[in-house]
N, C-alpha and C positions, 0 to 999 in steps of 0.2 A: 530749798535751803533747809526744811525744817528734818527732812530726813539725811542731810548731811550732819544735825544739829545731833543727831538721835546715832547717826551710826557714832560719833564722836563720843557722847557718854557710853555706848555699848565697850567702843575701844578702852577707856579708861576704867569700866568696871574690869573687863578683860584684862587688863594690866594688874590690878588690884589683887585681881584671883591669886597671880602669884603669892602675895602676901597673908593673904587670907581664905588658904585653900579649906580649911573646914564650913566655909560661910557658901552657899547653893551658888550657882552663877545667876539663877531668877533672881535670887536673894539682891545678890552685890546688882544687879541690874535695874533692880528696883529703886534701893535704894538710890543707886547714881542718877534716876530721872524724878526724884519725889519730888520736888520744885512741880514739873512738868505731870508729876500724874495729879495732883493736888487741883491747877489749872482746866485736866480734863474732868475729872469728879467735879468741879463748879459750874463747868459748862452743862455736865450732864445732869447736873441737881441745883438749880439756880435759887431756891429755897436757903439754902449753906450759904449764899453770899459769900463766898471764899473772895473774889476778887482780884485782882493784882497781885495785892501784894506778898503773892505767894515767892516769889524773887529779890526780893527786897531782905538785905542781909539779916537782921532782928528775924525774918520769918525765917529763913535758911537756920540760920544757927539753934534755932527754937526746934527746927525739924530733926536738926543734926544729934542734941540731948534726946530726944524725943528719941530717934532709933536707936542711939545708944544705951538710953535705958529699957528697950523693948528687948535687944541685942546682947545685952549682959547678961539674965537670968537663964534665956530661950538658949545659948547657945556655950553659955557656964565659961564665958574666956574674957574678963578685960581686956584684951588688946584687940579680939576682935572686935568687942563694941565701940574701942576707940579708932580703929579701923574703918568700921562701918560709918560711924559719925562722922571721921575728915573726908570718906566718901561724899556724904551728902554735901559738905561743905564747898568741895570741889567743883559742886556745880555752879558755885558761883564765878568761880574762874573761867572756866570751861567754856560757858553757855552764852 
């Protein structure tokens, strides 16, 4: 299940690229599993305490501003940081 979970954000970020072909495909890749990379850094640093509720809407959308404002400077385009942001968000649909 969980690599059917994975190839399905891979497709979506793939879908994205369309839209947001200045932004890397690692780029949009990343961001469409940050939920899920967030969960492996806690497992692998149990120190962090990340926890759950890395999927829990408040922490999505928190992630979401988060790459957006990383996204806006780094790659000098508003729309792709809003881009990249309903990205992240999508994983809550998605997932």
């Amino acid at each position: 299940m969980n690599a059917l979970m994975y190839m399905g954000h891979f497709a979506i970020a793939r879908g994205a690229r369309r839209q947001l072909q200045r932004l890397p495909m690692a780029y949009l890749l990343a961001v469409s599993t940050k939920p899920d990379l967030h969960d492996v850094l806690g497992n692998l640093v149990p120190v962090l305490d990340i926890g759950p509720d890395t999927h829990t809407a408040p922490s999505v959308c928190a992630a979401a501003i988060v790459v957006a404002a990383i996204t806006a400077p780094v790659f000098r385009r508003g729309s792709l940081a809003l881009g990249a942001g309903v990205l992240v968000l999508s994983h809550l649909a998605f997932d």
